[in-house]
C-alpha angles and dihedrals in degrees: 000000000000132000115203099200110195108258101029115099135187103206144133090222120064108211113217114277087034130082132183135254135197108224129185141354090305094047092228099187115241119197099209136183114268086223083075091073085068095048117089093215090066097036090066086054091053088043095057094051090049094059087047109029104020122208098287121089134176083221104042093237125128111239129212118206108225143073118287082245097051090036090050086042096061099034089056082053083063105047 
């Protein structure tokens, strides 16, 4: 079953004021609202993939270190 939250996008095209993450083991790609980057809730996030990834990928996307659930669980928080 799949849940389709507001503000989160699959999607190949990022539309302007969104970017895309890479979340999980499988890296499903997420398009995601730009306005997350101001909230703290998100920046832990960021700040858990920096002290493991780093900033620098072989596929230019940005990656979020946690499980989908746990990433979808903490993005509908912010909406």
């Amino acid at each position: 079953m799949a849940i389709r939250l507001p503000g989160i996008v699959s999607s190949k095209k990022v539309p302007k004021g969104y970017f895309a993450v890479y979340v999980g083991e499988n890296q499903k790609r997420f398009v995601i609202p730009v306005s997350y980057l101001n909230q703290p809730l998100f920046q832990d996030l960021l700040g858990l993939s920096e002290d493991e990834f780093g900033f620098s990928h072989p596929t230019g996307g940005l990656r979020i270190l946690c499980d989908e659930d746990m990433f979808l669980n903490v993005t509908s928080r912010l909406q």
